[in-house]
Structure formats: C-alpha cells, structure tokens
N, C-alpha and C positions, 0 to 999 in steps of 0.2 A: 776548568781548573778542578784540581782532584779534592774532596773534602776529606781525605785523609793526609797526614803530615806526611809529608814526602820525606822530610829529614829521618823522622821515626822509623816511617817504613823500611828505607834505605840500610839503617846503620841496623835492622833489626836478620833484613836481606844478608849480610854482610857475614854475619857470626855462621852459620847452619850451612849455608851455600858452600863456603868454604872450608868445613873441616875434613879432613884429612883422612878420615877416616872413612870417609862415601866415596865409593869409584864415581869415576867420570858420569856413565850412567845414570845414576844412584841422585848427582848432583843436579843433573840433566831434567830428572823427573820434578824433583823437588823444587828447582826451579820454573819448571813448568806449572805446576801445583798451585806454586804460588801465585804467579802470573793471572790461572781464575780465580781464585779465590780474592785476588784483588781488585781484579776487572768486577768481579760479582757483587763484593762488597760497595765500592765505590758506587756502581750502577743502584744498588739500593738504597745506598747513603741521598745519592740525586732523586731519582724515581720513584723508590716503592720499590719491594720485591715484584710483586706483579709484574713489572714493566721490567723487570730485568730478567730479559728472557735468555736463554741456550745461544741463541745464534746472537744479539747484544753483547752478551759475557765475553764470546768469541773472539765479535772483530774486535770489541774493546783489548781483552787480550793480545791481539793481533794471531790469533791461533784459526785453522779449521775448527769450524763445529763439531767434528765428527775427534779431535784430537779432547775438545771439551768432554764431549758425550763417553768418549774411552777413559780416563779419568775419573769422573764424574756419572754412577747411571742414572740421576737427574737432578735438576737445579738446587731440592732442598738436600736431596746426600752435598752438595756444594759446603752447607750451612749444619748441616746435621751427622752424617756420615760416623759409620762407627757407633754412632750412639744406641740402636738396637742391638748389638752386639754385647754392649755394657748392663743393659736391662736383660738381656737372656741370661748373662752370667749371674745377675741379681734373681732373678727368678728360678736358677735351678739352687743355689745355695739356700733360698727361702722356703723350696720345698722340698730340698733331701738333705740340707745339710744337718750339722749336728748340734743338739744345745736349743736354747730359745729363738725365739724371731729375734731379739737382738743380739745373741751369739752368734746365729747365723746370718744376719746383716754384717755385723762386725769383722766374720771372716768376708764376705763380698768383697768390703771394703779394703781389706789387708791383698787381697787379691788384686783388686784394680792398683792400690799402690806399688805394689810388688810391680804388676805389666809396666807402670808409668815409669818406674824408677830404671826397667829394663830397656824402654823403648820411649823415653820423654817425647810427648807435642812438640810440636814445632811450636816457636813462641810467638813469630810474626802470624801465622794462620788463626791460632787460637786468640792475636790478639784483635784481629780484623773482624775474624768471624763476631764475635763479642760486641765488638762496635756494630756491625750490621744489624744481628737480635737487637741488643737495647733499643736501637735509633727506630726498628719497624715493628707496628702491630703485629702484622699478617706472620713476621719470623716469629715475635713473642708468641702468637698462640701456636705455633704449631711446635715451640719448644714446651710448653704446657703440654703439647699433644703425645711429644717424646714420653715425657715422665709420667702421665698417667699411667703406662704400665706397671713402672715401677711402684706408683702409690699404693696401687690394685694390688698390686704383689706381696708389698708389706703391708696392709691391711687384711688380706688372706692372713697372712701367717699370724699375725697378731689375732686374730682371730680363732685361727684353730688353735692355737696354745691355751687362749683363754676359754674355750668353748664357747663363744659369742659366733653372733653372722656378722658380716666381714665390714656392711653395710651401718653399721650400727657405729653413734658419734665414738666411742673410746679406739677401737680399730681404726676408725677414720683419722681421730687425731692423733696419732700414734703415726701416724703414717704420714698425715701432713710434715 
C-alpha cells in the first residue's frame, strides 16, 4: 500500500496532464516524470532513500531503468534537480550584480520569480518531492548540502560590502 494519498495524488495528476496547452509529447514526458518521481518518493516514504535505488524506482514505475536514468542523471537530481542551477543564478548576481549584497539578492530573487512565474512547478512533484525530504534524513542533509552554496555565497558578498572575512559570525548570520 502506497503511503501517499492516492486521492491527492490523483486529482493533483489530473489538472497539469491535461492542459491543453502541452502537445501530446510534452504530456507524454510529464507524465512520465511524474511516474518516477512517485515511484521514488513512495520507495523513500517505505525504505529510506538508501534502499530506493535507480532500478527499484524503475520497476516500481513499471519503466526501464535506462528510461529512469535518461530523465533523471541520478537518484538525488530525482529529489534535487535544477537546484544548482538556481544557486549559480544566486552566485553570479552576488558577485557582479549591482547595488549591496541585499540589492543583489533581491534582484536574484526577482529573477527566480519572474523564471516561476514564466515556467511554474509542477505542483504534484514539488508536492511529493517535499513529502520525501521532510519524512528522510539522508534527503534533509543533502538538501542542507544544496544550500550551503548559496549560504557561502551570501556570506562572501556580505562580507566584501562590509570589509569583514566571510567567515566571521555577522556575514555568517546575515546569511543564515
């Protein structure tokens, strides 16, 4: 039995698969996508990340591994994905952009909403994914392991604004 809500999941399945606006394709993937992302979740929810390994995900899925792996190029992009993409954007606005370290957080962030707003999340992935971190250690730290660049990042910049080392508690809590 799935320890995710099957109704939830379902009616969340339902909106995004379906609109109108995705070719066949388009649908094709998305629906695919989702399929691991739920096999993977679930498997964590039961397991442990650990034990929810590439070819698990699969047959859970009822997919080849190799259809996982092209998707996916490994278990935590599953669960993480995109996210150093979101901290490089953070990091080059922190060190060219214009204005203070919280000026240039602030456009980061005007950035990232602007991409959201142009290309929203899926709302069932982000919702699962979310359930899988909370419910696992081994996913919590390694979403810890995500942001520490970006902590590092705003802590640099806060740092050189203020002539301090980056190291030192005010840059550190500035960053926190």
């Amino acid at each position: 039995m799935s320890l995710l809500s099957t109704a939830s999941v379902a009616t969340l399945s339902v909106v995004a698969v379906q609109d109108p606006e995705l070719s066949r394709r388009e649908r094709n993937t998305l629906r695919t996508r989702r399929q691991i992302v739920r096999a993977a979740c679930e498997l964590v929810l039961e397991d442990g990340y650990e034990r929810a390994t590439i070819a698990r995900i699969a047959e859970r899925a009822d997919l080849a591994t190799r259809t996982v792996t092209t998707r996916f190029a490994s278990k935590e992009d599953i669960f993480f994905g995109g996210m150093g993409e979101h901290v490089d954007r953070a990091e080059r606005h922190l060190r060219n952009g214009d204005g203070d370290a919280i000026d240039r957080l602030g456009a980061w962030i005007d950035e990232e909403a602007a991409r959201h707003a142009a290309q929203p999340e899926d709302p069932e992935i982000r919702l699962l994914r979310s359930r899988a971190i909370a419910a696992d250690p081994d996913l919590r730290a390694l979403r810890v392991h995500q942001f520490d660049r970006a902590h590092d990042a705003i802590a640099a910049a806060v740092a050189t604004d203020a002539g301090l080392a980056a190291d030192l508690s005010g840059p550190q809590m500035i960053a926190a």
